[in-house]
N, C-alpha and C positions, 0 to 999 in steps of 0.2 A: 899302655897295654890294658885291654880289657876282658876279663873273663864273665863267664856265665855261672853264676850264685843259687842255688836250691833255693825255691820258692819260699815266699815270704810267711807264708802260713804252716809251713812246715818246721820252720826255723825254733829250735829251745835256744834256751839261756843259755850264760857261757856255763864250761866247765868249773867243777869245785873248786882245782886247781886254781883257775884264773879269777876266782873272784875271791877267794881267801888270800891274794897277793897283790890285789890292787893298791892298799897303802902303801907296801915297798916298792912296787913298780912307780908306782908317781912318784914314789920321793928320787928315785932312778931317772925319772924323766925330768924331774926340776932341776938337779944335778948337772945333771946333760945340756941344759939351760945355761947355766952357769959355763960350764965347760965353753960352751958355743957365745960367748961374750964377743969376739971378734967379729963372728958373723953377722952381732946385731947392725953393727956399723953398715951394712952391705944390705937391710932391707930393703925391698922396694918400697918407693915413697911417691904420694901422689897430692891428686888434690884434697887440700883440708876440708873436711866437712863434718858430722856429728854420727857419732855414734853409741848405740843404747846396748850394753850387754847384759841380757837376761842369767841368773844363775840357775844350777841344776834343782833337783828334788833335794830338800832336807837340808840346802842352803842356801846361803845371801849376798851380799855385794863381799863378802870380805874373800870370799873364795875367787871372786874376780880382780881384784886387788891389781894381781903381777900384768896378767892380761890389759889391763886399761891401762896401767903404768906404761905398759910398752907400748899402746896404740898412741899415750900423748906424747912418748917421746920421738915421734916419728912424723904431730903436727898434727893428729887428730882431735875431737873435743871427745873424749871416750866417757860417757854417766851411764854410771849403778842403775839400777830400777827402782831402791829406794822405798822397796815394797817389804820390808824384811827376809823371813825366813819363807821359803818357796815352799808350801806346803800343800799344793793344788791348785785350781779355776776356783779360788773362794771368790767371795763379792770384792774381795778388797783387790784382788790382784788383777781381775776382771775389768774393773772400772777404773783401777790403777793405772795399767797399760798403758789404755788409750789416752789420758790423759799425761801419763808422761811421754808418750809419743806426741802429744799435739804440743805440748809447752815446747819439745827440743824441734822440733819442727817450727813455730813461732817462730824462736828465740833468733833463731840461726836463717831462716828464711828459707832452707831447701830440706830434700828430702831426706831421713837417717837411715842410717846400715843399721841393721839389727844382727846380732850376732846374741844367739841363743845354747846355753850348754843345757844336755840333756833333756830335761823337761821343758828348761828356757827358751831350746830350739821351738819344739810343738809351741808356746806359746806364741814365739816370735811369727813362725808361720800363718797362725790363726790372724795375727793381726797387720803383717800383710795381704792379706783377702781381704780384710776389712779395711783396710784405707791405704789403699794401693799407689794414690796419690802424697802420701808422708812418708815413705819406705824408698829405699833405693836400691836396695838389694838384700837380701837374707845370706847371712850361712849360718849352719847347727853343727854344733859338736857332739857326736854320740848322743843324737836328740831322737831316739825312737820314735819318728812322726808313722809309721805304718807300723808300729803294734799291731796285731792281729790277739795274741792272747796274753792275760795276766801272767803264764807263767813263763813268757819269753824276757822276763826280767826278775832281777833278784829284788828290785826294790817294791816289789808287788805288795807282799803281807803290811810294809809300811805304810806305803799309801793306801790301804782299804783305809786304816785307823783313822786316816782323815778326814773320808768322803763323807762324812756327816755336817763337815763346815762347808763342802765344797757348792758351788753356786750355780755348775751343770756339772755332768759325768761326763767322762771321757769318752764318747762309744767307739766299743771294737768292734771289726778292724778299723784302726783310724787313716784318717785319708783312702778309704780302698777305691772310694767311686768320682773321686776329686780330681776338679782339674787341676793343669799344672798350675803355679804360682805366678801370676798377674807381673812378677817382679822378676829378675835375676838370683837364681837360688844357689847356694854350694852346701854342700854334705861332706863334710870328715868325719870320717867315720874310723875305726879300725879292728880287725879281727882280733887282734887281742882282748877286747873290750872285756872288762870282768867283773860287768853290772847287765847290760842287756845284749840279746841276740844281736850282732850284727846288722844281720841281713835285713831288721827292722827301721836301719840306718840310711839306706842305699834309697834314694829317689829315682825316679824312673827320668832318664837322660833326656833332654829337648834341648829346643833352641837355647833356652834360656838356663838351663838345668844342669847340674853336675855333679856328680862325687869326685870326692881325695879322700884315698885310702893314705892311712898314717900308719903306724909304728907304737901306737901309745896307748898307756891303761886310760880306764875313762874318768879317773881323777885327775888325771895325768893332761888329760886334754888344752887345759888352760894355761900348761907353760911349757910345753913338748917344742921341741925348736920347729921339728918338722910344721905343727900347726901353727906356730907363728908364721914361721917365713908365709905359708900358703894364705891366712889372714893378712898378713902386710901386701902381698900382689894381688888379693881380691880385693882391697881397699885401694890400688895405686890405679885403678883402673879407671879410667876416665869416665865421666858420665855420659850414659848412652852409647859408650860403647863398647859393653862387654864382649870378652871373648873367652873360651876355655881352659882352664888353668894347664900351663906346661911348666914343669919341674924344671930348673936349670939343670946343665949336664954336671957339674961336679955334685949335686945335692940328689942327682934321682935315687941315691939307694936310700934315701930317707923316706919315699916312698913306697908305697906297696903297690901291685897291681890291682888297678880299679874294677870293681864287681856291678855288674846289671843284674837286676832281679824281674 
């Protein structure tokens, strides 16, 4: 099912509420993780090949930790970034990337899934446009790639503090005049999110392109069963030949109704 979402430029951050409960929510969603042990048995599982997961704003590989654990227990090669603490597009993280995307592309001889949280998303996106050829697919987690204003997120005031290391600026709105992604894209996103707007989240639907709406705070993102399971069948998908994500029927209430903007 898919509904019609208020424009993207009109969209604020979430509620006080929601973002004063984000730590208890995730730990509710890891939990819930836990609980859902039997179901890991029943992932979908496909062809092995490498994949690079970027961390959000104001973290590192260690917040990816549970997330890569579970993508190798399933037969993927899943590596960190390796780049420390995500603190913006500094030079280091900039020139980083690409370079750790050419080594696992090397190494392994085909092309990697990039799988980016939050800010990791936007970056992962940038650098499938730019080597479209080493990328096999994208998805983001609560990755505000269409910001439109600073104040449609909470983590604004902290990232200004940065921008004096950083190596370019962000400019808003981001993505507004862009085309789609060169590659196979997925967007999980979820209305509860209780760090940025939503609706910042939501890519505009194509051949190639898609949202999954989830269930989960946006720390929460990285071990919510809901976004696993949907990470495990966009990774089981054959190459070259994606197709749309569909919820199996006993799991669809772990999803939300998917929004266009």
């Amino acid at each position: 099912m898919t509904i019609a979402a208020e424009p993207v430029s009109s969209a604020r951050k979430p509620p006080v509420w929601l973002y004063s409960t984000e730590l208890a929510r995730s730990s509710v969603d890891f939990w819930a993780l836990a609980a859902s042990y039997p179901m890991l048995a029943t992932l979908p599982r496909g062809q092995r090949h490498p994949v690079l997961v970027l961390p959000g704003f104001m973290t590192n590989d260690r917040w990816t930790v549970t997330l890569r654990g579970l993508l190798r227990t399933l037969g993927y090669q899943a590596h960190g970034w390796r780049l420390g603490r995500n603190v913006g597009p500094t030079a280091q993280v900039l020139d980083g990337l690409s370079a750790r995307l050419d080594e696992l592309h090397g190494r392994y001889g085909q092309p990697v899934t990039l799988i980016g949280w939050s800010l990791g998303g936007v970056f992962a996106r940038q650098l499938a446009r730019s080597h479209p050829e080493q990328v096999r697919q994208v998805i983001t987690l609560g990755s505000p790639f269409r910001l439109a204003r600073h104040d449609q997120s909470w983590a604004a005031p902290i990232y200004s503090r940065f921008e004096h290391r950083h190596a370019e600026r962000l400019q808003l709105p981001l993505e507004s005049d862009a085309a789609p992604l060169p590659v196979p894209s997925t967007s999980i996103y979820s209305r509860i999110d209780g760090i940025v707007a939503w609706q910042t989240c939501v890519d505009r639907p194509g051949e190639q392109a898609e949202n999954i709406a989830v269930w989960s705070s946006h720390f929460g993102f990285g071990h919510h069963p809901a976004v696993i399971w949907a990470i495990a069948d966009r990774l089981a998908q054959p190459a070259g030949r994606w197709a749309p994500f569909q919820a199996p029927a006993l799991l669809r209430a772990a999803f939300a109704a998917t929004d266009t903007t």
